[in-house]
N, CA, C and O atoms as a printed pandas DataFrame, in Angstrom:
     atom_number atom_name residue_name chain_id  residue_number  x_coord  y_coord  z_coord
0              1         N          UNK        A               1   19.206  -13.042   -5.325
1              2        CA          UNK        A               1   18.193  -11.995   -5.207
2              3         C          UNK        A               1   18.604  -10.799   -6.052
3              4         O          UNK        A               1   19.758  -10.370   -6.072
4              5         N          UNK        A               2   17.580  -10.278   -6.759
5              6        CA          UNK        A               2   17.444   -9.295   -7.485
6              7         C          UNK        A               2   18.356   -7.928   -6.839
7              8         O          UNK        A               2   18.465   -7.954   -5.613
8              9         N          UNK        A               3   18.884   -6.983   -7.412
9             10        CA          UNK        A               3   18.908   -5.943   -6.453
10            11         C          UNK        A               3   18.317   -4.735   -6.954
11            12         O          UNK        A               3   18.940   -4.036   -7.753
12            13         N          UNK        A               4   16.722   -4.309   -6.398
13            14        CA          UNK        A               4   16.154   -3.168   -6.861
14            15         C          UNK        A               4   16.668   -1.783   -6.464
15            16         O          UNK        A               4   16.106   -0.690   -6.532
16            17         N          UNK        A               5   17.795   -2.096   -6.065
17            18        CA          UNK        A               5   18.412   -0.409   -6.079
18            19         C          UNK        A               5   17.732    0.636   -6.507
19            20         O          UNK        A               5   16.902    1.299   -5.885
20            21         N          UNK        A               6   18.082    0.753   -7.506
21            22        CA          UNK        A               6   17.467    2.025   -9.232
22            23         C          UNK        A               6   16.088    1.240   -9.234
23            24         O          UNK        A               6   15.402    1.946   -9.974
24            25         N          UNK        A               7   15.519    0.480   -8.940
25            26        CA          UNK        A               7   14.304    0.515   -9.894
26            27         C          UNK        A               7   13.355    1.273   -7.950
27            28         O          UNK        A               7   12.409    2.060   -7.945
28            29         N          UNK        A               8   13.941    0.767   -6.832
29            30        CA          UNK        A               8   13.477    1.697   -6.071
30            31         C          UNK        A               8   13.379    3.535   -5.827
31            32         O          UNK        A               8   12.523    4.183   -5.226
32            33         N          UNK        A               9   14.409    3.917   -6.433
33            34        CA          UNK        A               9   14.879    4.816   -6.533
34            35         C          UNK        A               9   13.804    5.741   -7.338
35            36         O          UNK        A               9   13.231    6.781   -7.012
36            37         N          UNK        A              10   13.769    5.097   -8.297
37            38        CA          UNK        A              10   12.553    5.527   -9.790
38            39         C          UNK        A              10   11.127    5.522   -9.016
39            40         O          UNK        A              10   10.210    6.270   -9.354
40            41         N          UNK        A              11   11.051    4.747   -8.112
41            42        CA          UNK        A              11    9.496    4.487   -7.688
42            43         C          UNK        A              11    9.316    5.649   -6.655
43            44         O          UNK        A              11    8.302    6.333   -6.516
44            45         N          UNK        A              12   10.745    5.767   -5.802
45            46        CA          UNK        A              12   10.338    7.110   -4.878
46            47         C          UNK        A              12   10.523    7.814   -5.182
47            48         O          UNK        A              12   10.082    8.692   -4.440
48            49         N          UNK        A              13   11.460    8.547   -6.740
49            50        CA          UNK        A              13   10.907   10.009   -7.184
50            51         C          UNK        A              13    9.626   10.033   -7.634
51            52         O          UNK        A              13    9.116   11.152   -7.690
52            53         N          UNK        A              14    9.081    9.266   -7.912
53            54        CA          UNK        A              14    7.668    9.310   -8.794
54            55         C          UNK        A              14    6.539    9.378   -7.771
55            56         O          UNK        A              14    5.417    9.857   -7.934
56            57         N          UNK        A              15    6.962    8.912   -6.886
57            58        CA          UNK        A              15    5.903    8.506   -5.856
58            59         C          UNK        A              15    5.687    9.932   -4.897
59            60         O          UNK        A              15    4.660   10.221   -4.283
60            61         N          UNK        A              16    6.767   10.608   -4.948
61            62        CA          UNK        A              16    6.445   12.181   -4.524
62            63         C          UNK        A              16    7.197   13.375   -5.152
63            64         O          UNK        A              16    7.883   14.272   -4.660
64            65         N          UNK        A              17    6.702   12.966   -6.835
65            66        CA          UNK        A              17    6.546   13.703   -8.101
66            67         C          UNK        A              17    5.178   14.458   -8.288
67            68         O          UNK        A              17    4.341   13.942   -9.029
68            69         N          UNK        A              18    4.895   15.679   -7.645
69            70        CA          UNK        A              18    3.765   16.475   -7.561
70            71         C          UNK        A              18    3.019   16.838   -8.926
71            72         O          UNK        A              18    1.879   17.302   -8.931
72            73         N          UNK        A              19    3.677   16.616   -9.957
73            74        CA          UNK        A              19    3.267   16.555  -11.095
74            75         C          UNK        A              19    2.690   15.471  -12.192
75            76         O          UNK        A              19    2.474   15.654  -13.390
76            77         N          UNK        A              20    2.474   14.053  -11.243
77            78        CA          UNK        A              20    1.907   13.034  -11.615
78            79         C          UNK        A              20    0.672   12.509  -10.797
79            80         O          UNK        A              20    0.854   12.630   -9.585
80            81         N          UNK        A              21   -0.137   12.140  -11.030
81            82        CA          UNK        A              21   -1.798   12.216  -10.990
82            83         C          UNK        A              21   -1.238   11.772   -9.777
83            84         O          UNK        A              21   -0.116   11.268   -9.732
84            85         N          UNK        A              22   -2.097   11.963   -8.597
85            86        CA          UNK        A              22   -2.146   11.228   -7.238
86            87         C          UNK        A              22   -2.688    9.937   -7.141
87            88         O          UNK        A              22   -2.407    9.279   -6.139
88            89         N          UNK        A              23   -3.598    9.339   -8.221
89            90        CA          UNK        A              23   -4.213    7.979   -8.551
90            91         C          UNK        A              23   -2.786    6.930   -8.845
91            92         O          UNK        A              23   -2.580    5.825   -8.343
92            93         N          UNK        A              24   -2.066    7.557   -9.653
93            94        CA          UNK        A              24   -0.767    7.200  -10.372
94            95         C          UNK        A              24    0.130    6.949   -8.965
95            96         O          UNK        A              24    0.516    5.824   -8.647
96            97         N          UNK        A              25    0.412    8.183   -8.154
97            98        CA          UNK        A              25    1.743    7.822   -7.423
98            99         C          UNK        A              25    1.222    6.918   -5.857
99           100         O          UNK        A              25    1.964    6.594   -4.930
100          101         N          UNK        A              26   -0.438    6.653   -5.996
101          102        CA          UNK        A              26   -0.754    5.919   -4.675
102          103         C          UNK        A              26   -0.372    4.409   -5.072
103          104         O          UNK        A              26   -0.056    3.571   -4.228
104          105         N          UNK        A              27   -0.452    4.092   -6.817
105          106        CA          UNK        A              27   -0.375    3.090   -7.721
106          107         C          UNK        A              27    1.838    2.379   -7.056
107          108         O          UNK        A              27    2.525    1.525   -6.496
108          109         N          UNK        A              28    1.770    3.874   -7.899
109          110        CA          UNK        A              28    3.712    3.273   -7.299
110          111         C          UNK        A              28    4.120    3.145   -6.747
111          112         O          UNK        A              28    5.175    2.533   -6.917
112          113         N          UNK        A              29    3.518    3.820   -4.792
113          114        CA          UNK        A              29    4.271    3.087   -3.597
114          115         C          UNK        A              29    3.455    1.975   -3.552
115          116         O          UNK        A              29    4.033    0.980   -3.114
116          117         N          UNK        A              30    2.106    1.793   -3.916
117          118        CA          UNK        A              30    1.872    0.131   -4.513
118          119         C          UNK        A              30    3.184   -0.752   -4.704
119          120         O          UNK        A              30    3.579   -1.632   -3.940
120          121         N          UNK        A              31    3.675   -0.395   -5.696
121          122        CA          UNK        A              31    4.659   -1.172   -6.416
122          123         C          UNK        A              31    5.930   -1.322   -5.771
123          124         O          UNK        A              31    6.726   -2.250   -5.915
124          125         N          UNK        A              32    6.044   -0.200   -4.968
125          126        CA          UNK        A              32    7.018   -0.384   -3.653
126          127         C          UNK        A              32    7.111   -1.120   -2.727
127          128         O          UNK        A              32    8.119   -1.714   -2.344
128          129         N          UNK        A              33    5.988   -1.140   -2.265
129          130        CA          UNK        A              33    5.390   -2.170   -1.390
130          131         C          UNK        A              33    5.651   -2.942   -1.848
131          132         O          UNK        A              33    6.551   -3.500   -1.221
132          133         N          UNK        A              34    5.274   -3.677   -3.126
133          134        CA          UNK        A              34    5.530   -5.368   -3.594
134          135         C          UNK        A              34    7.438   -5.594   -4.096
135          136         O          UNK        A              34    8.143   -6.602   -4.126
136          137         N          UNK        A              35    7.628   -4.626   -4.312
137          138        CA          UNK        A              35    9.072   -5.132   -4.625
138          139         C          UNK        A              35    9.599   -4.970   -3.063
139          140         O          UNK        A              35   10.606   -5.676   -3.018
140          141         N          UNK        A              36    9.442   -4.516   -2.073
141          142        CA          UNK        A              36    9.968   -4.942   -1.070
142          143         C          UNK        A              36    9.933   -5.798   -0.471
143          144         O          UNK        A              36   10.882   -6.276    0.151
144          145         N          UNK        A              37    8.359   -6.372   -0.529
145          146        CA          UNK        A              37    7.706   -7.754    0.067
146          147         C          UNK        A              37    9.013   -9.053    0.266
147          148         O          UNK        A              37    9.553   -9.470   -0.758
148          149         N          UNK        A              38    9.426   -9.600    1.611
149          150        CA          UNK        A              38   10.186  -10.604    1.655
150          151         C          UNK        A              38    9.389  -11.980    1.315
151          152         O          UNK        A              38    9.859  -13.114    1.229
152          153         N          UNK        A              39    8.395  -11.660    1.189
153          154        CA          UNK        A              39    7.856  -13.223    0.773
154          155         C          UNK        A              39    7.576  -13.857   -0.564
155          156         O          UNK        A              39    7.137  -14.998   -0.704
156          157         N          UNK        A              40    7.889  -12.964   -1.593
157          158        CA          UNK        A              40    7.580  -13.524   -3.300
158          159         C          UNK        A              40    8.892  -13.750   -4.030
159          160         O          UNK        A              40   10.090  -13.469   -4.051
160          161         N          UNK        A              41    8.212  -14.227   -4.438
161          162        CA          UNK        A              41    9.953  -14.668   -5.765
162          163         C          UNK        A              41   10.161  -12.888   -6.790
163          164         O          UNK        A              41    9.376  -12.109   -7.331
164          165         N          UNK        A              42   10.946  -12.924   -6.687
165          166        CA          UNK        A              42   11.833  -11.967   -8.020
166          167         C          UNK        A              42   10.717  -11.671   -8.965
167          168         O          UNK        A              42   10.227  -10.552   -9.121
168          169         N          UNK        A              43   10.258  -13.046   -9.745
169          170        CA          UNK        A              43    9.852  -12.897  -10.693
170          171         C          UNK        A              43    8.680  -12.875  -10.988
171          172         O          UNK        A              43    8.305  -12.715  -12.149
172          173         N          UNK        A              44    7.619  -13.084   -9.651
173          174        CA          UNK        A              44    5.946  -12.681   -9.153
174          175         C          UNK        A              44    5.774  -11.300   -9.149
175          176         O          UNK        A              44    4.915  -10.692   -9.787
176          177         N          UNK        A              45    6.848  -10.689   -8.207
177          178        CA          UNK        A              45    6.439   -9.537   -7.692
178          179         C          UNK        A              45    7.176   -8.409   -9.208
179          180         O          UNK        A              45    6.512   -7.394   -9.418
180          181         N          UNK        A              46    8.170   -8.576   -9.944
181          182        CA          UNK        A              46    7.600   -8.059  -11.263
182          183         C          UNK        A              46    6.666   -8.475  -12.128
183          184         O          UNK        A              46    6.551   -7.473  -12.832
184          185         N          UNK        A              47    5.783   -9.415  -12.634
185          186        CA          UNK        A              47    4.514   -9.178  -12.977
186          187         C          UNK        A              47    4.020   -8.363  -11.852
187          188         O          UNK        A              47    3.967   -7.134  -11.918
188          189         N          UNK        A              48    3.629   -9.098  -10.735
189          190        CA          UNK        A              48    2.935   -8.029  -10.097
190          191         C          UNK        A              48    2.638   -6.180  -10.419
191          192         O          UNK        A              48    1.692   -5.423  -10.638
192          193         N          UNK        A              49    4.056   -6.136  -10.274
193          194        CA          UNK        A              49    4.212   -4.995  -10.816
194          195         C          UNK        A              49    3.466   -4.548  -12.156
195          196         O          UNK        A              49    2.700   -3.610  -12.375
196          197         N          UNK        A              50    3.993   -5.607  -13.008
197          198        CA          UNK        A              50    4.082   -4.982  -14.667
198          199         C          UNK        A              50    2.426   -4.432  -14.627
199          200         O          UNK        A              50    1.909   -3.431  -15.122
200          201         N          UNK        A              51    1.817   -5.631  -13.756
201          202        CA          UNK        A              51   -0.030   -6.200  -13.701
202          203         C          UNK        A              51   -0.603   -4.463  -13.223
203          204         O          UNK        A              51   -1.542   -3.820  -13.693
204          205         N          UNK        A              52   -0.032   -4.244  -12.593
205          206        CA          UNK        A              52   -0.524   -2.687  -11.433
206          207         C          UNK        A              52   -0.808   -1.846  -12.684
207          208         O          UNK        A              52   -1.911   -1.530  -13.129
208          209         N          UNK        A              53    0.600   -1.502  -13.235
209          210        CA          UNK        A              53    0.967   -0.645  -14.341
210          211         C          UNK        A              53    0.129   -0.570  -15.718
211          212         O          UNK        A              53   -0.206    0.416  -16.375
212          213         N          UNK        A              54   -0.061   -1.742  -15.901
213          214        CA          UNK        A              54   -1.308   -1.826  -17.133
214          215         C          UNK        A              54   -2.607   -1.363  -16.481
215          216         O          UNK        A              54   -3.391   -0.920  -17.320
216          217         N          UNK        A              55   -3.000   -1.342  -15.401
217          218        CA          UNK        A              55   -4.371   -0.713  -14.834
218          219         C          UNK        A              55   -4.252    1.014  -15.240
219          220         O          UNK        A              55   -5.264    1.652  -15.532
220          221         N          UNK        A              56   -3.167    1.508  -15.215
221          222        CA          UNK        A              56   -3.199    3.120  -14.847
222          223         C          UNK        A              56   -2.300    3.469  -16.430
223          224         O          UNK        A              56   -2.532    4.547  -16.978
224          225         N          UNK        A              57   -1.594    2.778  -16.881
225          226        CA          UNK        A              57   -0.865    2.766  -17.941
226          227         C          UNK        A              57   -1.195    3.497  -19.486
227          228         O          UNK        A              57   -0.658    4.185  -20.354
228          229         N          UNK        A              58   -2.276    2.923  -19.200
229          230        CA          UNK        A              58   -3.400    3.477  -21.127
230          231         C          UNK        A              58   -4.142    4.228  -20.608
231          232         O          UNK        A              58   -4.984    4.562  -21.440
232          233         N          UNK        A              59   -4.351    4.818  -19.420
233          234        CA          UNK        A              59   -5.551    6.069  -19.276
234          235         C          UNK        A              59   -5.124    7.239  -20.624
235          236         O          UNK        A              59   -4.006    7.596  -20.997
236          237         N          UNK        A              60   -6.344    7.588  -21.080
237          238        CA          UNK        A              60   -5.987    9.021  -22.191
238          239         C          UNK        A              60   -6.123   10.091  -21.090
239          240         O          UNK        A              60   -6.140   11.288  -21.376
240          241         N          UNK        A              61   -6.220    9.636  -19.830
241          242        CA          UNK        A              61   -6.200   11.276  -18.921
242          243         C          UNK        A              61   -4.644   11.715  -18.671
243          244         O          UNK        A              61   -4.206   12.810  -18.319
244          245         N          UNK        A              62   -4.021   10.616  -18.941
245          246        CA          UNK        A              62   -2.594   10.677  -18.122
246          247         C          UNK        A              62   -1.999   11.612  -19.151
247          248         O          UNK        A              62   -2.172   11.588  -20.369
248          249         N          UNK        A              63   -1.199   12.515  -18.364
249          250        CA          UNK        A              63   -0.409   13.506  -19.289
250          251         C          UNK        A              63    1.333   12.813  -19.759
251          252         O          UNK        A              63    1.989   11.873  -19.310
252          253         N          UNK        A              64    1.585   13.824  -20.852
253          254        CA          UNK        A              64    2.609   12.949  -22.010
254          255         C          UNK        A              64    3.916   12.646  -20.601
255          256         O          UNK        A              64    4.727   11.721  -20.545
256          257         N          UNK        A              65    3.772   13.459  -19.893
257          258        CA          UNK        A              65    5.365   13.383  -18.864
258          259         C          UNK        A              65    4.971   12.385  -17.865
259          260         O          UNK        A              65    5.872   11.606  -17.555
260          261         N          UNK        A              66    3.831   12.221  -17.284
261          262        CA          UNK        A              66    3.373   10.848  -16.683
262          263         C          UNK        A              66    3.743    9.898  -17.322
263          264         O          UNK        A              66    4.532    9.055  -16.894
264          265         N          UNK        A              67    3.129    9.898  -18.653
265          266        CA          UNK        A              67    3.104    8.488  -19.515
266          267         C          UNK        A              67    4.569    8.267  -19.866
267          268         O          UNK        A              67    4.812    7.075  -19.673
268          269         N          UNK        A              68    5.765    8.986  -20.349
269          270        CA          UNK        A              68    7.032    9.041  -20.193
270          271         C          UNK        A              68    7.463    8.461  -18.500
271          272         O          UNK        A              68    8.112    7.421  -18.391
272          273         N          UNK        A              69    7.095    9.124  -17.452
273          274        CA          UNK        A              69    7.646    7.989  -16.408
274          275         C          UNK        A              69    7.612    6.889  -16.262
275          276         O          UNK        A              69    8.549    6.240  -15.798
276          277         N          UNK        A              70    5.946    6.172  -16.813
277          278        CA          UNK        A              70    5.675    5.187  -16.200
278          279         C          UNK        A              70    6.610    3.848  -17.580
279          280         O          UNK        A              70    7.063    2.734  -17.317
280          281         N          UNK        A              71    6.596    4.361  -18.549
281          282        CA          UNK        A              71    7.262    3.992  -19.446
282          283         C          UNK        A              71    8.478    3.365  -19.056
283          284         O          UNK        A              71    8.797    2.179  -19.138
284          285         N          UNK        A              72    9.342    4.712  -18.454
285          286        CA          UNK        A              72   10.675    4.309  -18.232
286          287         C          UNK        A              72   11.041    3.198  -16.708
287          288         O          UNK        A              72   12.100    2.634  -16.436
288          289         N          UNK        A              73    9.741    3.191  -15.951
289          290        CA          UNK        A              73    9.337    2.687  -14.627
290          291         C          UNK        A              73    9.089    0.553  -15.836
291          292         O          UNK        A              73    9.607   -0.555  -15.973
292          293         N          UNK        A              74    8.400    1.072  -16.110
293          294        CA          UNK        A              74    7.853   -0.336  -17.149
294          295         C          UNK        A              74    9.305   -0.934  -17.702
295          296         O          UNK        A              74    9.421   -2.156  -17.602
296          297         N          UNK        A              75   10.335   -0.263  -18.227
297          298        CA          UNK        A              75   11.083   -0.178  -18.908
298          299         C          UNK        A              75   11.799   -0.981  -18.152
299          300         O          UNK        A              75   11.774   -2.190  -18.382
300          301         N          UNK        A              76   12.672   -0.384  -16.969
301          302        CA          UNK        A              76   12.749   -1.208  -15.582
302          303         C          UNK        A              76   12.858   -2.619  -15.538
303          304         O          UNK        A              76   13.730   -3.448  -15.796
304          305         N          UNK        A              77   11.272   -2.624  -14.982
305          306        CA          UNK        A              77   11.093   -3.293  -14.782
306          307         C          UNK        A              77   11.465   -4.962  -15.412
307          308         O          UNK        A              77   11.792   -6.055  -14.949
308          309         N          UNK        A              78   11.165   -4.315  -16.809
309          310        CA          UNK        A              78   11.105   -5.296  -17.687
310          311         C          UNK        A              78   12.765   -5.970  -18.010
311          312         O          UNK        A              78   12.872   -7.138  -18.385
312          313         N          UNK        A              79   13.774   -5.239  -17.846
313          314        CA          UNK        A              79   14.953   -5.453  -17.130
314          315         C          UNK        A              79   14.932   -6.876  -16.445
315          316         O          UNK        A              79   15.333   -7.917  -16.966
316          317         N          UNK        A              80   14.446   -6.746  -15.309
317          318        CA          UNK        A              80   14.400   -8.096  -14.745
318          319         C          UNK        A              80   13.348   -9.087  -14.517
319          320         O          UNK        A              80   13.277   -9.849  -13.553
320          321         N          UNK        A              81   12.306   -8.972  -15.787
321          322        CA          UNK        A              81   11.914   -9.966  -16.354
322          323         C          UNK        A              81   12.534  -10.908  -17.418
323          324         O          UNK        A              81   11.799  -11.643  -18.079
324          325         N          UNK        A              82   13.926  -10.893  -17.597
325          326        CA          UNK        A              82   14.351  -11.286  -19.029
326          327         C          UNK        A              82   15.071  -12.481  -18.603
327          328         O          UNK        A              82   15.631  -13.195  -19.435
């Protein structure tokens, strides 16, 4: 089993980061939720993830320091897709 330590860590500063859209941080305890989930494989519940992130990801509303989190959140992730 994976250990999401840091990539949890990243999801709960962001997730009550007052400076990222509230659409965005209802999105990342989303993503909390699924990486905690005891019932998926490792490697579902990051797509899952990656899948969330492309919904909110390319908005042109999102500001440059949002789009820098979710980046480094993506970034992550993608860690243990490899």
């Amino acid at each position: 089993m994976a250990d999401f330590t840091e990539l949890l860590e990243i999801v709960a500063q962001m997730s009550e980061d007052e400076e990222i859209p509230k659409r965005v941080r209802e999105s990342v305890k989303e993503i909390k939720n699924i990486l905690e989930a005891q019932d998926e494989e490792e490697d579902i519940k990051i797509n899952n993830c990656l899948e969330l992130i492309e919904d909110f990801g390319s908005g042109s509303e999102i500001n440059s320091y949002t789009r820098a989190k979710i980046w480094s959140l993506v970034s992550k992730l993608e860690e243990f897709n490899q």
